[in-house]
N, C-alpha and C positions, 0 to 999 in steps of 0.2 A: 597502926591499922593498914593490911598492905591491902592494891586494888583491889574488888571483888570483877574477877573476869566476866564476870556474867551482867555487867554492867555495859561494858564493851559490845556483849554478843547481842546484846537484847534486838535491838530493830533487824540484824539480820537474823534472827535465830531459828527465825520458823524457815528451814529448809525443806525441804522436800523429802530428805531420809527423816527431817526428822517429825514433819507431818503424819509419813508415811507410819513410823515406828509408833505416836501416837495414837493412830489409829485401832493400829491390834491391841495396845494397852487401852484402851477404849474399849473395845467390843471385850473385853476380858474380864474389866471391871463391872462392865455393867450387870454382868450375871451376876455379881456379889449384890446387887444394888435392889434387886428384887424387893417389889415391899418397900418402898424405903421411902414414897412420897409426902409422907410427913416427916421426915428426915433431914436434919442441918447438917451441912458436911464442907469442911477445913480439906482446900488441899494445900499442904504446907509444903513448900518451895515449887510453887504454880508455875513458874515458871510467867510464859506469855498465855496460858490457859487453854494449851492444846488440847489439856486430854480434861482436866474441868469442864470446859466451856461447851463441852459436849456432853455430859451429862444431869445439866441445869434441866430437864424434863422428868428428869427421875428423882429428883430430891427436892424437897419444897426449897430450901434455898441453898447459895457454894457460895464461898469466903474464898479467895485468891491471896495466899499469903505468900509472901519473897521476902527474902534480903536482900534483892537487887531493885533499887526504887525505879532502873530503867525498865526494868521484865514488869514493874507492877502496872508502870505508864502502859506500854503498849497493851497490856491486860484490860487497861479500864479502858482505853479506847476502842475495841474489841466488843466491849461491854457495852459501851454505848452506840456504835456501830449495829452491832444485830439488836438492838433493842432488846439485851435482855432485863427483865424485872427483877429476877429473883439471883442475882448475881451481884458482888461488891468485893474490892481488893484490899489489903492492908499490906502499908510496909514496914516486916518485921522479921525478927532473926529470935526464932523460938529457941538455940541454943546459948541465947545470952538473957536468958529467963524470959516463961510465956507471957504476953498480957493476959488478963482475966479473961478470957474465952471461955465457951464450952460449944460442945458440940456432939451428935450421936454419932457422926463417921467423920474419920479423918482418914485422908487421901496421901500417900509419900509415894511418889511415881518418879524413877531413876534419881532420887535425892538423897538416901542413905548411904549411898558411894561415897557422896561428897562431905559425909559430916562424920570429923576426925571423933568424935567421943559420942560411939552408940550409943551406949549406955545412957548417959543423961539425957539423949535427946526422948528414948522411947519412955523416959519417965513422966518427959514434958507433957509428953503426947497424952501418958496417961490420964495426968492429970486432969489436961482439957477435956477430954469423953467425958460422959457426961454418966453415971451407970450402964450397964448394959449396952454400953454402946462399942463400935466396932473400931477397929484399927488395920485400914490396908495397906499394902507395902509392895512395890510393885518393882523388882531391883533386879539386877542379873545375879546369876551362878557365879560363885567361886571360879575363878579363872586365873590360873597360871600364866596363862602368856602377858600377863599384864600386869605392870609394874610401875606406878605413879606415884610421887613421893604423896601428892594430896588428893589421890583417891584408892575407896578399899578396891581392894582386886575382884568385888562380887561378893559374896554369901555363901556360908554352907549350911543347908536347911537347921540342921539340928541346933546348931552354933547361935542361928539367931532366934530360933523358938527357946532356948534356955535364958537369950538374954532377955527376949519379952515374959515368959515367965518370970523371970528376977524384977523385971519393973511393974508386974501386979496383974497381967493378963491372966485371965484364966483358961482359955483357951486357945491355939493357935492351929490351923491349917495351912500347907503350905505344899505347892504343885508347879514342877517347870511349864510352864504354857505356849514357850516360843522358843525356836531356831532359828537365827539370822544371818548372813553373811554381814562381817566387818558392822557392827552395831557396836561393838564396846571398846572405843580406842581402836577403831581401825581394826579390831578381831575379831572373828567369829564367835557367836556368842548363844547363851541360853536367859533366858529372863523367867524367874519366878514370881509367885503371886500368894501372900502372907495374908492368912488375915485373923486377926487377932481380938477375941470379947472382951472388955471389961467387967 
């Protein structure tokens, strides 16, 4: 089992680029989210719940799920810091099979770079939605200038709308939303916004 680096970052993690970059993913998601106050919603690799912890008003309850148990820590105390009710964290590593969850949305904001076997993960995912429920995904463009042995280089829309069709979605939308300077590995970058019905 080697480190999980994100173990390391957690207490510093909330920077400033990347509150900031939270932020637009935020005001991005929340247009999907219309409607949705009787709505359970999974964001799976929450991280510290930057971009979760801001939409606990629009969905009756968020689940903060990590496999870094330090990202989970600084989450719950977060949690209990802003006195939120309708907010709770688990630590877990949904590609080494899910727990019994469900849920009508689930939330994957810049974490499918990181998880070497698409494929099974968005099966996971499937599974936990609950019918007719959603799947968003919130990850950068396809990008050449970047080259990491343990992350993908970004997304090409089509590429990953055939892989969520292959795991059971039936429908998927998918739209660039943002231009950044130096956001993905120090590059300039585009981030799209996937969202996918069961």
């Amino acid at each position: 089992m080697e480190p999980n680096v994100f173990e390391e970052m957690a207490k510093r993690y909330d920077t400033e680029e990347r509150v900031k970059l939270a932020n637009i993913v935020v005001e991005e998601v929340k247009k999907e989210l219309q409607d949705s106050t009787s709505k359970t919603l999974i964001d799976y690799g929450s991280g510290t719940g930057l971009v979760s912890l801001e939409l606990t008003d629009m969905v009756k309850s968020v689940l903060l799920v990590d496999s870094s148990e330090q990202m989970v820590e600084v989450a719950k105390s977060k949690i209990t810091q802003r006195g939120f009710m309708n907010a709770d964290v688990l630590y877990s590593n949904f590609t080494q099979g899910a727990p019994n969850l469900k849920a009508d949305i689930v939330l994957m904001s810049l974490v499918l770079l990181h998880i070497p076997d698409t494929e099974s993960i968005l099966q996971e995912l499937f599974t936990i939605l609950n019918d007719g429920g959603e799947l968003i995904i919130v990850d950068f463009d396809k990008n050449e200038n970047i080259s990491h042995p343990k992350v993908h280089n970004g997304f090409v829309h089509e590429e990953l709308k055939d892989q969520l069709s292959e795991a059971g979605f039936r429908s998927t939308e998918v739209r660039t939303f943002h231009h950044g300077h130096q956001i993905f590995m120090k590059q300039d970058a585009s981030m799209f916004i996937a969202s996918s019905s069961k």
